[in-house]
C-alpha positions in Angstrom: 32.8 -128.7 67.0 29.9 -130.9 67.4 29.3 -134.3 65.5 26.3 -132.6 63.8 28.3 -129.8 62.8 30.8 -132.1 61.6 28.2 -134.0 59.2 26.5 -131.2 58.3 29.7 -129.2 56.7 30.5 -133.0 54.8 27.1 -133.0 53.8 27.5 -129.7 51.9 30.7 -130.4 50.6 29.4 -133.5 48.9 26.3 -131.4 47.8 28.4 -128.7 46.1 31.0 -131.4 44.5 27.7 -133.3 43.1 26.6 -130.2 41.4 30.0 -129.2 39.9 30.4 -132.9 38.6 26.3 -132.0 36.8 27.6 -128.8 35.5 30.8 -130.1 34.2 28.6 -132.7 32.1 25.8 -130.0 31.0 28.6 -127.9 29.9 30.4 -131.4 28.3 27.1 -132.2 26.8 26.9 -128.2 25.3 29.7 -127.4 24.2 30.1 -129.1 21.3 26.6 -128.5 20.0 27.5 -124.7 20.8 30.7 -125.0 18.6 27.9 -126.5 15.8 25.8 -123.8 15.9 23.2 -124.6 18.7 22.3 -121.9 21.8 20.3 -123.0 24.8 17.2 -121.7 24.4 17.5 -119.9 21.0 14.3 -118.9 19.2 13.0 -120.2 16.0 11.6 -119.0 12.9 9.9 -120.9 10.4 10.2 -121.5 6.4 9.0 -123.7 3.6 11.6 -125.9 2.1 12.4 -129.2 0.6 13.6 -132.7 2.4 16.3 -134.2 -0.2 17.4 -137.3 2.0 16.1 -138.7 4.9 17.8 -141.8 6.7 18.8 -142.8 10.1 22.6 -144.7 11.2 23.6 -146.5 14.4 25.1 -143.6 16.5 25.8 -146.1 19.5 26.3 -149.8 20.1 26.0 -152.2 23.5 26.1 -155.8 23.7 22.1 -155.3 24.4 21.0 -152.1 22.6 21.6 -150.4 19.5 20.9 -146.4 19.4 20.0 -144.8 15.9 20.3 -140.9 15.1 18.2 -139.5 12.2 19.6 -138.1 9.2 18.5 -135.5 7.3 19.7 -133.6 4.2 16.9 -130.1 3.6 17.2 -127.5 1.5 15.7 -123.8 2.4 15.5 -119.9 1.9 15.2 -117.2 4.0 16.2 -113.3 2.9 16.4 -114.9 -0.9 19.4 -116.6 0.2 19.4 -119.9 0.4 20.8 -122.5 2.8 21.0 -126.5 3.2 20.7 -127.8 6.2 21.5 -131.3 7.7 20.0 -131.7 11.7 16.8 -132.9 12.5 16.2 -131.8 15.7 18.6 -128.8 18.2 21.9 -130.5 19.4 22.0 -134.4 18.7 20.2 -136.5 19.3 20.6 -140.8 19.7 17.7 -142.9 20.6 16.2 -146.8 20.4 15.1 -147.4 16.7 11.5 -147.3 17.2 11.8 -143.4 18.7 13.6 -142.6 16.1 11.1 -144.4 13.2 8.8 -142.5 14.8 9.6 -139.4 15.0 10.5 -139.7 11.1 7.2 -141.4 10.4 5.3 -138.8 7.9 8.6 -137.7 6.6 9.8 -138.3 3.1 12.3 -137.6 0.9 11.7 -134.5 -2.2 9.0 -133.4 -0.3 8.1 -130.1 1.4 8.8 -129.3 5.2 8.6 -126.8 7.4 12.0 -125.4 8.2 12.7 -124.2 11.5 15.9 -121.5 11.5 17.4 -119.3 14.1 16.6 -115.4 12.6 19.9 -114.1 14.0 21.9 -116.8 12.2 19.9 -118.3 9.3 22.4 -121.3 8.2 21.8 -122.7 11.4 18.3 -124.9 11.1 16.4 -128.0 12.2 13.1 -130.4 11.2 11.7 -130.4 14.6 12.3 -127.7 17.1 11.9 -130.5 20.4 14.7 -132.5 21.0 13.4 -135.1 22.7 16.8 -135.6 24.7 16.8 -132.0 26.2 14.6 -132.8 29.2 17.8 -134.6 31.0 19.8 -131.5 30.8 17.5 -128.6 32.2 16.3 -131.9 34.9 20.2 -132.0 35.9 20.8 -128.3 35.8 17.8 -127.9 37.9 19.4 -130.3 40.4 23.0 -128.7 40.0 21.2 -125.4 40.7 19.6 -126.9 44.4 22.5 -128.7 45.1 24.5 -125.6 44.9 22.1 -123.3 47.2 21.5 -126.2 49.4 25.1 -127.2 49.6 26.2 -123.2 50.1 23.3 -122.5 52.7 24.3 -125.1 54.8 28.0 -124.7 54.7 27.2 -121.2 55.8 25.0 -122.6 58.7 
């Protein structure tokens, strides 16, 4: 065996171990919002309904930074049943305090917003369909998914 062999079959080992450690964290980073009612990629439909509270609490703390989440009480029908719901945005989401004004700028409390809710399971709704933290995960699984064809092809080689 050659010393470019050698490398090569390292190289691949190290690729597919750096993948599994990305999809142990997507799946860390899922799971619980799956347990809460969030699906990858689920479809929304929309409804009328009414904000009741709107708010936003420190969700994480460093010596430097303070994170804020948004929170948000709704109330909503769909079928003639009707549903309270409490997320703003799919899965959860934690960001700098000015994000997070931001994205509640325009928003107040006992007043109408459009409701977005999953059809197959109505209970399970949101304010804003984007959570602006998503892009991280399909950016990892993207690199999980190369890592593992690259890492596979070349232990093959």
């Amino acid at each position: 065996m050659s010393n470019s062999q050698s490398s090569g079959g390292i190289a691949s080992w190290i690729w597919l171990l750096v993948s599994a450690a990305i999809v142990v964290l997507i799946a860390a980073v899922w799971i619980p919002e799956f347990k809460d009612g969030h699906r990858p990629f689920m479809k929304f439909a929309s409804t009328q309904g009414m904000l009741t509270q709107l708010d936003s609490v420190e969700c994480n703390r460093t010596r430097n930074y303070v994170s804020m989440m948004p929170v948000v009480h709704f109330e909503y029908s769909v079928d003639g049943n009707n549903y309270a719901g409490d997320r703003f945005v799919p899965g959860n989401w934690c960001a700098n305090a000015d994000e997070v004004n931001a994205a509640l700028r325009g928003l107040k409390a006992n007043t109408n917003v459009t409701v977005y809710y999953s059809p197959k399971r109505p209970e399970y709704a949101v304010l804003k369909v984007d959570n602006p933290g998503s892009g991280f995960v399909a950016w990892f699984l993207f690199v999980a998914l190369a890592g593992t064809i690259l890492g596979y092809r070349n232990s093959r080689a």
